[in-house]
N, CA and C atoms as an extended XYZ file, in Angstrom:
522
Properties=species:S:1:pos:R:3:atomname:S:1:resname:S:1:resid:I:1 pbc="F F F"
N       115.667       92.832       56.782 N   UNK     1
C       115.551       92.801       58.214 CA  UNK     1
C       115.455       91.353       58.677 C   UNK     1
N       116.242       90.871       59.806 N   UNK     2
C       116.238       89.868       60.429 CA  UNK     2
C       115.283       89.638       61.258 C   UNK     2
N       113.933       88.576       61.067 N   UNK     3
C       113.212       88.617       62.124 CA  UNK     3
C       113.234       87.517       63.506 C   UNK     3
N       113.330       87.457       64.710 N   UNK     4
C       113.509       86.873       65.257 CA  UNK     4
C       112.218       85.561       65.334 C   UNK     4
N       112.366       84.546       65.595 N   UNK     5
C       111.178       83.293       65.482 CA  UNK     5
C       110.821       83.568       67.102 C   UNK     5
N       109.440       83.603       67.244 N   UNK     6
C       108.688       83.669       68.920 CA  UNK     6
C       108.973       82.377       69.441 C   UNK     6
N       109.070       82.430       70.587 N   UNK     7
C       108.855       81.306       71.522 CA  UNK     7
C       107.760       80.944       72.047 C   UNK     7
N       107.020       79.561       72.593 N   UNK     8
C       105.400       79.630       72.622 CA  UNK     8
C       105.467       78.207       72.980 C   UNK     8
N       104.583       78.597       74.161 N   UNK     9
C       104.193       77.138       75.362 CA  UNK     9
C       102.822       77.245       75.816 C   UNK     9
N       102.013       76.307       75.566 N   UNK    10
C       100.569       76.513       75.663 CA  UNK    10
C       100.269       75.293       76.682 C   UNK    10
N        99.672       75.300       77.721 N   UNK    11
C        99.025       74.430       78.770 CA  UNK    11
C        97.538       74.364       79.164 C   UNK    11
N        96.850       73.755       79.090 N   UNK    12
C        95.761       73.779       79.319 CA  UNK    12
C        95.039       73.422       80.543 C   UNK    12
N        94.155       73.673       81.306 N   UNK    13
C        94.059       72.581       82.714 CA  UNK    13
C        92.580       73.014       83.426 C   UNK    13
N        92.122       72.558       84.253 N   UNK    14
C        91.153       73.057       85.005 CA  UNK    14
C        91.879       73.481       86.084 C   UNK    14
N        91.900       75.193       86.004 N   UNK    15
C        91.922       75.657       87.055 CA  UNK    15
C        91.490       75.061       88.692 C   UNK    15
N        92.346       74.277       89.214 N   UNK    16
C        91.845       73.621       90.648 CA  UNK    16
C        93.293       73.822       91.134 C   UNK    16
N        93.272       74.195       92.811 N   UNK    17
C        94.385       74.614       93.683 CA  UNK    17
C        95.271       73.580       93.178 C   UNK    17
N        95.312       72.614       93.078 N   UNK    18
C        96.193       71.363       92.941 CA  UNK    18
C        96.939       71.779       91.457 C   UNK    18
N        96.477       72.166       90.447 N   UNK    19
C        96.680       72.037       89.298 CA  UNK    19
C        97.525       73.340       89.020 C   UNK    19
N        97.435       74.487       90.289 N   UNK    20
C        97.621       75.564       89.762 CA  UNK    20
C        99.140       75.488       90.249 C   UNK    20
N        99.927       74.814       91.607 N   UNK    21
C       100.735       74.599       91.383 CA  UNK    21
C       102.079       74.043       90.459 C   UNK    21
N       101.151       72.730       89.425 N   UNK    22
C       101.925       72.561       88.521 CA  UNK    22
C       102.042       73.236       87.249 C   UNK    22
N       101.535       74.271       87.293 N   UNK    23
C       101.446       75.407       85.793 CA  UNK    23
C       102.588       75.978       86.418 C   UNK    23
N       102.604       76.847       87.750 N   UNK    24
C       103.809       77.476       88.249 CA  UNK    24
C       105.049       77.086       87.888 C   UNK    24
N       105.301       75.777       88.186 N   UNK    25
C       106.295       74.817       87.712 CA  UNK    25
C       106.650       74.568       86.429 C   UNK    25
N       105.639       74.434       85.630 N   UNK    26
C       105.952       74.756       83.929 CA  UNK    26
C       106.300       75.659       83.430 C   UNK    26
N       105.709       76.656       84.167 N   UNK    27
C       106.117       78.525       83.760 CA  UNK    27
C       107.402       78.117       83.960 C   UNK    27
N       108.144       78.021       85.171 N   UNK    28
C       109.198       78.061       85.533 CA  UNK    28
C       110.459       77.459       84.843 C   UNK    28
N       109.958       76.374       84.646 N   UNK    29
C       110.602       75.394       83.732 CA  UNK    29
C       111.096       75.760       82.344 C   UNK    29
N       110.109       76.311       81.982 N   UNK    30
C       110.510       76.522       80.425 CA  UNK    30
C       110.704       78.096       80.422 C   UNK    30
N       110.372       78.953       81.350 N   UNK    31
C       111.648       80.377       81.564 CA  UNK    31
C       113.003       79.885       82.016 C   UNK    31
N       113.646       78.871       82.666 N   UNK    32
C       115.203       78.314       83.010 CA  UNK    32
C       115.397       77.781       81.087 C   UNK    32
N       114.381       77.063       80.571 N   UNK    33
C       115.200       76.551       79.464 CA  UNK    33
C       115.389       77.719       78.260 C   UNK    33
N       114.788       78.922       78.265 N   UNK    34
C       114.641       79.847       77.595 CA  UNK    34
C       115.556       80.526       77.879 C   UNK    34
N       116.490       80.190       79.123 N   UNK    35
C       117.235       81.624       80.132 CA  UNK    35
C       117.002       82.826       80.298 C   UNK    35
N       115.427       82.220       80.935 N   UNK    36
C       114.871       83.742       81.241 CA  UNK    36
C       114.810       83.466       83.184 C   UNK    36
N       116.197       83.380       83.343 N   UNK    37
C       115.456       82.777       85.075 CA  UNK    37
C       115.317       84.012       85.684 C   UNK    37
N       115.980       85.028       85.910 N   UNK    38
C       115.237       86.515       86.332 CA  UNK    38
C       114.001       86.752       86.045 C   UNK    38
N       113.447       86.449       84.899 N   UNK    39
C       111.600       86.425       85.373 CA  UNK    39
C       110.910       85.634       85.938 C   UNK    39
N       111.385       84.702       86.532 N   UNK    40
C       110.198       83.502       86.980 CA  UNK    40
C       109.807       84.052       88.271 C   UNK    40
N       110.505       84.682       89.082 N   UNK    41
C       109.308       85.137       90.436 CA  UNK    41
C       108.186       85.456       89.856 C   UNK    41
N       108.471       86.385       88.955 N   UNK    42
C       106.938       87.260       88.618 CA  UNK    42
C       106.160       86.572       87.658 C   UNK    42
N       106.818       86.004       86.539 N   UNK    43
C       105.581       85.091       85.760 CA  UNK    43
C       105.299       84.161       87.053 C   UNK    43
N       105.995       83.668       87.641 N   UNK    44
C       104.891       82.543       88.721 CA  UNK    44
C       103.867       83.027       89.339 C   UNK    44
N       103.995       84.422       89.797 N   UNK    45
C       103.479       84.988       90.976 CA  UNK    45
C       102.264       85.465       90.334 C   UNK    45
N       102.369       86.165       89.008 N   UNK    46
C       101.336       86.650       87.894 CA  UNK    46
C       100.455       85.517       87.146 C   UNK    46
N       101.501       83.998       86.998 N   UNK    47
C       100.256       83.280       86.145 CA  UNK    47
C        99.186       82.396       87.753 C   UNK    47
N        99.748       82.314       88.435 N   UNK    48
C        99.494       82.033       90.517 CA  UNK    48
C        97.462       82.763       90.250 C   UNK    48
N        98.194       84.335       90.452 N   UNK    49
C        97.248       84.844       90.508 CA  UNK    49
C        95.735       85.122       89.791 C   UNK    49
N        96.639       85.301       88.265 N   UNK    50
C        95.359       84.788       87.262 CA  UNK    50
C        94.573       83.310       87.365 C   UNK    50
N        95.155       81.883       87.421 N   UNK    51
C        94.405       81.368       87.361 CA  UNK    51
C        93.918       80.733       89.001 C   UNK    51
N        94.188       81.425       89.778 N   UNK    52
C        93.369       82.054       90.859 CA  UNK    52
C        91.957       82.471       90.853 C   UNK    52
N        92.142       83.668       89.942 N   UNK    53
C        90.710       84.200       89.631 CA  UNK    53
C        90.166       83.302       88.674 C   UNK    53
N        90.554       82.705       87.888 N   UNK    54
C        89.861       81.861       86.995 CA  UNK    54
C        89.310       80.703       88.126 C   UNK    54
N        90.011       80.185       88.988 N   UNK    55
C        89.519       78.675       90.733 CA  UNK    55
C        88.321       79.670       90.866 C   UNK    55
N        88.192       80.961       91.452 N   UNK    56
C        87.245       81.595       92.326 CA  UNK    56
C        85.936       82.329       91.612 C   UNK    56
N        86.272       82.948       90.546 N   UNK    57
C        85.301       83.502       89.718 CA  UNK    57
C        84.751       83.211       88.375 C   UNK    57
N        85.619       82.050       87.800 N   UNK    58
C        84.718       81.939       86.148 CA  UNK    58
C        83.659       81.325       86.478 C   UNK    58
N        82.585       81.134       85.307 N   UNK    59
C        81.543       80.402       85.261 CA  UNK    59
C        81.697       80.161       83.755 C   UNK    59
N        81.273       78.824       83.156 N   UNK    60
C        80.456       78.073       83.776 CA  UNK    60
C        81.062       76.863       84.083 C   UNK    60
N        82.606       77.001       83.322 N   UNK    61
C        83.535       76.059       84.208 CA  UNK    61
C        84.873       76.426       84.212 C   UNK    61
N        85.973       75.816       85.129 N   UNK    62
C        87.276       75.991       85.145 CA  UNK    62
C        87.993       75.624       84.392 C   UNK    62
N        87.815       75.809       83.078 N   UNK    63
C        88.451       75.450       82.196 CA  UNK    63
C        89.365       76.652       81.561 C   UNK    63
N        90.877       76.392       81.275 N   UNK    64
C        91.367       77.584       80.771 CA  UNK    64
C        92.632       77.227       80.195 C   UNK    64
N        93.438       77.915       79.409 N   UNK    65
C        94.224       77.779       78.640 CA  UNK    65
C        95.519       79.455       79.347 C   UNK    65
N        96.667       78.283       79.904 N   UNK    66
C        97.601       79.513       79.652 CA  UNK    66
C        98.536       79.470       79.009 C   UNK    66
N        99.357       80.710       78.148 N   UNK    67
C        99.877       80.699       77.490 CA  UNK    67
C       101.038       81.840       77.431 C   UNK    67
N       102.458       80.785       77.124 N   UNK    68
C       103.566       82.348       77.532 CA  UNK    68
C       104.210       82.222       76.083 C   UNK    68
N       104.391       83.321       75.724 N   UNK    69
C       105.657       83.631       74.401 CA  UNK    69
C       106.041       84.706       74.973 C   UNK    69
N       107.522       84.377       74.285 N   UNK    70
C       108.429       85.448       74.377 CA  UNK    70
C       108.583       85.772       72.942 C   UNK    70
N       108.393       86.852       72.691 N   UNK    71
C       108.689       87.853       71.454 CA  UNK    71
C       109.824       88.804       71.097 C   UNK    71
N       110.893       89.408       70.807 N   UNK    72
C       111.640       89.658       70.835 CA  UNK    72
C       111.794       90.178       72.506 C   UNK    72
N       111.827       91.256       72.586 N   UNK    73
C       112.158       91.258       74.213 CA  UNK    73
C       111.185       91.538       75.071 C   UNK    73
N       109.933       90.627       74.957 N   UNK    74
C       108.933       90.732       75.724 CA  UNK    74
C       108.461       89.630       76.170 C   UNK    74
N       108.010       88.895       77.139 N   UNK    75
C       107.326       87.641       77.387 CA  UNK    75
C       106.213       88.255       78.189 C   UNK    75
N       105.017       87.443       76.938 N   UNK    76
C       103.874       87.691       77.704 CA  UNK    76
C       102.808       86.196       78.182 C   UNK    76
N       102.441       86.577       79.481 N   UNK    77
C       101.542       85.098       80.035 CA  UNK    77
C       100.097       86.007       79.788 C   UNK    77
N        99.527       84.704       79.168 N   UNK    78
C        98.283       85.021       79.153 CA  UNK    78
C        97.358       83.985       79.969 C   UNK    78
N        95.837       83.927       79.953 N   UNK    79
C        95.450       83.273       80.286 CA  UNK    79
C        93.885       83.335       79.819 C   UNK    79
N        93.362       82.263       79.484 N   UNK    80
C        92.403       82.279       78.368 CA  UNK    80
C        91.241       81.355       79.026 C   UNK    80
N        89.976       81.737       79.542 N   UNK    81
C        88.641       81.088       79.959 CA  UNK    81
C        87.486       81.485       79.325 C   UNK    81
N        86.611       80.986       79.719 N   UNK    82
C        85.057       80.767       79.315 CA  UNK    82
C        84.207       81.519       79.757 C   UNK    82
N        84.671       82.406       80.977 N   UNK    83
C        83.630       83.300       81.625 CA  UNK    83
C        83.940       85.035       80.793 C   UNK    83
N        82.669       84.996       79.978 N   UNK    84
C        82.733       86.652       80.000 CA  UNK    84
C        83.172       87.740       80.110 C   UNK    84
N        82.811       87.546       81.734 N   UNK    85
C        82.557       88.451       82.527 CA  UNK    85
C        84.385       89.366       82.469 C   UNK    85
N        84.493       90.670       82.499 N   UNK    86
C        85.805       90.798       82.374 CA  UNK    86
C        86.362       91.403       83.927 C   UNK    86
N        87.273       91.016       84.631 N   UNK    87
C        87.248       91.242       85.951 CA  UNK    87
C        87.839       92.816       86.276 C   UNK    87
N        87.676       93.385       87.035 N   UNK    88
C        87.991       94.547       87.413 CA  UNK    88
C        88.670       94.936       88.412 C   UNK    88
N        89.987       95.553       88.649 N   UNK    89
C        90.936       95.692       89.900 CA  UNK    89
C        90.002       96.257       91.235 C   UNK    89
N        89.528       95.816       92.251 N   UNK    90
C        89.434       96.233       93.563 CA  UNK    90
C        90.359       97.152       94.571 C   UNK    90
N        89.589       97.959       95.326 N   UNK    91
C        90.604       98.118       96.340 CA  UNK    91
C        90.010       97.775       97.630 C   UNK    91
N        91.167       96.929       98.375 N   UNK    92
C        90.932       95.844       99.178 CA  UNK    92
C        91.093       96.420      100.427 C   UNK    92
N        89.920       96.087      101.340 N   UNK    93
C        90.321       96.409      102.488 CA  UNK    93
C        91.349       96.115      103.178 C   UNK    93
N        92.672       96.900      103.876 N   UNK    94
C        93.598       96.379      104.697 CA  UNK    94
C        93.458       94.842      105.087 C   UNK    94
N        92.180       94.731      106.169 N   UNK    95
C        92.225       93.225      106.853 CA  UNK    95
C        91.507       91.710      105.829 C   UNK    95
N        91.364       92.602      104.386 N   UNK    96
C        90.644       91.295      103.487 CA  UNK    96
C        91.910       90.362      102.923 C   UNK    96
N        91.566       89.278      103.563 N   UNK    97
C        92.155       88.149      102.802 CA  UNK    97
C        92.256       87.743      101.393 C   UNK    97
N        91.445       88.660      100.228 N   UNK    98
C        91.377       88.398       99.108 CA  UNK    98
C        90.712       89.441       98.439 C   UNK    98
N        91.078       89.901       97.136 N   UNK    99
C        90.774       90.732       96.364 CA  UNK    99
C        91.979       91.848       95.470 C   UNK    99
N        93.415       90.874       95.480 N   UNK   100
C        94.183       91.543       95.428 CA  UNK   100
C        94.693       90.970       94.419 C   UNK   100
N        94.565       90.305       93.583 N   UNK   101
C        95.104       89.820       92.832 CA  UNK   101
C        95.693       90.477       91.715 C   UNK   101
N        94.690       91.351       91.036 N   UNK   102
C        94.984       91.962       89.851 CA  UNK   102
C        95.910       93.314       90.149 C   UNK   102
N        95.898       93.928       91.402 N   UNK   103
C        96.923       94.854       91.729 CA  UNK   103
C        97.725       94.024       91.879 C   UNK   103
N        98.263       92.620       92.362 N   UNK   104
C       100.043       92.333       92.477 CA  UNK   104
C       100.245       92.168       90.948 C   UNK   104
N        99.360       91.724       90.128 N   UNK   105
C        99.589       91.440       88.690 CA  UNK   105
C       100.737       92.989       87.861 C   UNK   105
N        99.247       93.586       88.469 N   UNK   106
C        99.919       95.249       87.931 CA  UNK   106
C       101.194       95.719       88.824 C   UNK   106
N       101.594       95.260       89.564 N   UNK   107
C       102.509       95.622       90.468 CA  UNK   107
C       103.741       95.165       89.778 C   UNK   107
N       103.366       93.808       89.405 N   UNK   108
C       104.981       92.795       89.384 CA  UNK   108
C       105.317       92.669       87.209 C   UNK   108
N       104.780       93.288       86.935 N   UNK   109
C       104.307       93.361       85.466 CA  UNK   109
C       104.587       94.738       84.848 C   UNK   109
N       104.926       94.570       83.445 N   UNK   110
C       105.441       95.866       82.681 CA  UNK   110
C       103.756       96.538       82.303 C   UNK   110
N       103.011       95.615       81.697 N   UNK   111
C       102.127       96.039       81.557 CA  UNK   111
C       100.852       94.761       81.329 C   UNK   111
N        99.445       95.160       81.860 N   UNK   112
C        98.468       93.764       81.772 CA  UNK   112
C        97.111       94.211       81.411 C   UNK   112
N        96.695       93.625       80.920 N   UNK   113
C        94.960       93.897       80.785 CA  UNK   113
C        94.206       92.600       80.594 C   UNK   113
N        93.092       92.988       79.882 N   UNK   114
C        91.966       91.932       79.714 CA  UNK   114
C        91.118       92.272       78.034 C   UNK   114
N        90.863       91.563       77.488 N   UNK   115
C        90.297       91.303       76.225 CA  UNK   115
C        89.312       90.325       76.081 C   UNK   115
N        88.175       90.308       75.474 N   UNK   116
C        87.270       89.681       75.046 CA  UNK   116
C        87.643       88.705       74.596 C   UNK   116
N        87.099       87.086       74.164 N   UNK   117
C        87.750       85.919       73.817 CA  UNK   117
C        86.722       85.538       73.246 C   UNK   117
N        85.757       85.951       71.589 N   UNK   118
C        84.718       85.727       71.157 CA  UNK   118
C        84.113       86.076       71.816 C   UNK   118
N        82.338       85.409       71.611 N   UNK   119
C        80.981       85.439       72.480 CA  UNK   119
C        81.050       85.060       74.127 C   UNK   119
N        82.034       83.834       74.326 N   UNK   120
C        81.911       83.421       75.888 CA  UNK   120
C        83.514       82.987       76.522 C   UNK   120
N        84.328       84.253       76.380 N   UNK   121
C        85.252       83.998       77.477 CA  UNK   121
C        86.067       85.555       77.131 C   UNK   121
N        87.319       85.605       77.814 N   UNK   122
C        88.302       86.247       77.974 CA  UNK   122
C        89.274       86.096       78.027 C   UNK   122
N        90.474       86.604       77.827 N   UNK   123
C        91.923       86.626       77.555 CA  UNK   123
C        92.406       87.740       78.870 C   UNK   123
N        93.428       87.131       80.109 N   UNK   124
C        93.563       88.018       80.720 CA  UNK   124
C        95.137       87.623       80.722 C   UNK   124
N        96.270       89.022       80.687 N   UNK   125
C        97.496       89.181       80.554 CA  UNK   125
C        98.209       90.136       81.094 C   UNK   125
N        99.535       89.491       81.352 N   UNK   126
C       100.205       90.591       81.000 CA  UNK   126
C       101.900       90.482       80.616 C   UNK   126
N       102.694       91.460       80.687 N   UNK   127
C       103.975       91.203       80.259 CA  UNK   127
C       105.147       91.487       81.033 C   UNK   127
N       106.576       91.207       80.731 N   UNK   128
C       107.353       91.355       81.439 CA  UNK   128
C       108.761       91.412       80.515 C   UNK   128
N       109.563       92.568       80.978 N   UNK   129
C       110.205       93.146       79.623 CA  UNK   129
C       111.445       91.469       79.897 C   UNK   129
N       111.942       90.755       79.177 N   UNK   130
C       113.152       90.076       78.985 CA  UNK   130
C       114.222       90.654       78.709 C   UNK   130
N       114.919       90.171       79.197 N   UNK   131
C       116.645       90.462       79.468 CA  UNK   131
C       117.303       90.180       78.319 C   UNK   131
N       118.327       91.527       78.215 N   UNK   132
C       118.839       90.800       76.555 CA  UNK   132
C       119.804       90.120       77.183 C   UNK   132
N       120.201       88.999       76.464 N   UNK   133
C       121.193       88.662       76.674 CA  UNK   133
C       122.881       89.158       76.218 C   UNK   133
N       123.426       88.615       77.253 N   UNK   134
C       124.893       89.188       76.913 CA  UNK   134
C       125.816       88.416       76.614 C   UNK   134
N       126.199       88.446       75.362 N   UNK   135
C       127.184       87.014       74.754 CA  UNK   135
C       128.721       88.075       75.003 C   UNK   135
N       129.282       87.664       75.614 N   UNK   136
C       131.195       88.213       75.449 CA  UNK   136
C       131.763       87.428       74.119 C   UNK   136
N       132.275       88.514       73.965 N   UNK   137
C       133.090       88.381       73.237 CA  UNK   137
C       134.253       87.704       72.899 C   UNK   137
N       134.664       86.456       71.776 N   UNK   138
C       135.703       85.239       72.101 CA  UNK   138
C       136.852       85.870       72.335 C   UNK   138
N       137.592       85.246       73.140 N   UNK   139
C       138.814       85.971       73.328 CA  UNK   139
C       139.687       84.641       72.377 C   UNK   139
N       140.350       86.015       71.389 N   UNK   140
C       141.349       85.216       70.314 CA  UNK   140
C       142.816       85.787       70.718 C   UNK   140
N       143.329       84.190       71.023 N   UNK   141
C       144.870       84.205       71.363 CA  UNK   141
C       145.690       83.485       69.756 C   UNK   141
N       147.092       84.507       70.107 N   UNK   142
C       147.548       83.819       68.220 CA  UNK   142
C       148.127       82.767       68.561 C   UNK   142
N       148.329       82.060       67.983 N   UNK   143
C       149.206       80.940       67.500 CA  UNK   143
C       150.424       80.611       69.032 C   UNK   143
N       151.248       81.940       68.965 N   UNK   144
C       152.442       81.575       69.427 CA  UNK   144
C       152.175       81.943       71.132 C   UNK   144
N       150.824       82.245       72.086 N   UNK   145
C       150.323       82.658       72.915 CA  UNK   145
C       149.030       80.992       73.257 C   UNK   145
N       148.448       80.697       72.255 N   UNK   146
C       147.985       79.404       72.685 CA  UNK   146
C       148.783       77.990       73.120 C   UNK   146
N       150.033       78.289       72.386 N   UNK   147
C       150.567       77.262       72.328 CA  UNK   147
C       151.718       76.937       73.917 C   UNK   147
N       151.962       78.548       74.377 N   UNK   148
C       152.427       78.771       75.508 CA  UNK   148
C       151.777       78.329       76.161 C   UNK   148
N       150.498       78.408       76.320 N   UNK   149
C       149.668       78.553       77.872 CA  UNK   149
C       149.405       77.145       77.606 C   UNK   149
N       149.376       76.652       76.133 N   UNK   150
C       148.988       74.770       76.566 CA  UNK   150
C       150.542       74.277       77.203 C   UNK   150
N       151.293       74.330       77.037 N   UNK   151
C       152.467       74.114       77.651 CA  UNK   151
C       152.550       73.951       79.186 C   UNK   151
N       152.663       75.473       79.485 N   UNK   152
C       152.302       75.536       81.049 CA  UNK   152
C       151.362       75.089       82.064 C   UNK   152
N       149.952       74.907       81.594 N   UNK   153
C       149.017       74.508       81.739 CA  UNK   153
C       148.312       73.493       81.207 C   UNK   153
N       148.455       72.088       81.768 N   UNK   154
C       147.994       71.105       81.517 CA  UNK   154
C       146.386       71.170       81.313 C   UNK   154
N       145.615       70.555       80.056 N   UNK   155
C       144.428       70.779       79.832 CA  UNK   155
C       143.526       70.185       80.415 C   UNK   155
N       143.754       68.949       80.645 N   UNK   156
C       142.793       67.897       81.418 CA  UNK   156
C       142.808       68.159       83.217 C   UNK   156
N       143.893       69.585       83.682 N   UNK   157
C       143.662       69.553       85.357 CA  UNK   157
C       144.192       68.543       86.126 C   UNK   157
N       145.162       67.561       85.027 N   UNK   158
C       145.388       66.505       86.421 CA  UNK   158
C       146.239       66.456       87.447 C   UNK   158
N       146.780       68.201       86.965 N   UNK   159
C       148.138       68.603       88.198 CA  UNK   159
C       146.813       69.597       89.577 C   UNK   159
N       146.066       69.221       89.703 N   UNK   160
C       144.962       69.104       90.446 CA  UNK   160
C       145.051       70.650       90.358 C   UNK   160
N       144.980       71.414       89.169 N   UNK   161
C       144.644       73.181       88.987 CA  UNK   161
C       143.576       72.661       88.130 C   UNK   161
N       142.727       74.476       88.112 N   UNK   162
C       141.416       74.342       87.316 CA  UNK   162
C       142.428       74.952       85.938 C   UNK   162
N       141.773       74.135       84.517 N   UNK   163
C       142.772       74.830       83.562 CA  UNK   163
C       141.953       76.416       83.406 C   UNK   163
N       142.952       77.427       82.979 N   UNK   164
C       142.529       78.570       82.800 CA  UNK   164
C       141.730       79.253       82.103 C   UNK   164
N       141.148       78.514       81.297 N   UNK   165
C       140.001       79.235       80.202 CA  UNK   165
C       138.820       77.544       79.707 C   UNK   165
N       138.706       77.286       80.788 N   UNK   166
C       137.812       75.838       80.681 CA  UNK   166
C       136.036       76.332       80.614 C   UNK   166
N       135.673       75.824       79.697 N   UNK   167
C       134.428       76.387       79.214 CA  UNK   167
C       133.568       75.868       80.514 C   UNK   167
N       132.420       76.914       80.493 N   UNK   168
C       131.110       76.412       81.461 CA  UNK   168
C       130.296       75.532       80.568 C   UNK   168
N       129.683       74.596       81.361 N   UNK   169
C       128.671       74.046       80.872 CA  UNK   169
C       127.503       73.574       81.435 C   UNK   169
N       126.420       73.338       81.162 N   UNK   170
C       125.392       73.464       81.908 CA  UNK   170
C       124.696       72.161       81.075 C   UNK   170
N       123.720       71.838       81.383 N   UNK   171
C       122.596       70.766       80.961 CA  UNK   171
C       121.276       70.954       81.001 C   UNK   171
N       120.161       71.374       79.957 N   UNK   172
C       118.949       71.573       79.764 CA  UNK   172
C       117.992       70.577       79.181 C   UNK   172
N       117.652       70.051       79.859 N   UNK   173
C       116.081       69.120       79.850 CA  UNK   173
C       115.196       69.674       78.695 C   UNK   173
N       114.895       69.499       77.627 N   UNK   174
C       114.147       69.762       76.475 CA  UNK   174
C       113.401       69.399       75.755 C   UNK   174
């Protein structure tokens, strides 16, 4: 059996409003270099919210560790602090400005919970199924069919046409 190798990005930070924007941005970042960009609303919106609750409710400090792997077709964000205490979904009054966090989690998520982290913290997560990818298939022309279309079709475009089978390419920051 072929096993696939995990993927795994670990950040650390004090949870502070300022800080929580640039985790968003890392999530993000390294789901585009993974080509997972169909998940980044929701890992942003899900790791947003967790270390949210980690700004408003840990004790005895904001200290926390988040962490995303993707596993064969699963990527899960976690998020790892010092407080205990294990938090529990609310239901929020219509006009409350806050208490909603862990329902958008469960909302935008395949599946999430919370786990003990030793004597003094917790592990709070969840997951989001990944997209398989779809490789097409090469298209093989013979011999006497490549050699036509280089003929007709200049390769370099300088008869100002796009040539007909010109590869995409893209550029990833790594």
């Amino acid at each position: 059996m072929i096993s696939q190798p995990s993927r795994h990005c670990t950040v650390e930070l004090q949870a502070l409003p300022s800080r929580i924007g640039q985790v968003r941005r890392i999530v993000s970042a390294q789901l585009r270099y993974w080509h997972l960009d169909p998940l980044i609303d929701r890992a942003a919106l899900g790791v947003t919210e967790l270390l949210s609750n980690v700004h408003r409710h840990a004790q005895p400090d904001k200290l926390c560790t988040v962490e995303i792997e993707l596993l064969l077709d699963r990527l899960t964000v976690s998020v790892r602090d010092h407080d205990p205490r294990l938090p529990e979904v609310r239901d929020a009054d219509p006009t409350s400005t806050c208490g909603r966090g862990l329902s958008m989690v469960a909302a935008v998520s395949e599946s999430w919970g919370v786990r003990p982290d030793g004597e003094s913290g917790k592990v709070v997560w969840f997951t989001l199924p990944a997209p398989t990818p779809v490789v097409a298939a090469p298209v093989r022309l013979s011999y006497d069919t490549a050699r036509e279309t280089t003929r007709r079709q200049p390769l370099d475009g300088r008869d100002g046409h796009r040539p007909e089978h010109a590869p995409a390419r893209s550029a990833v920051a790594g």
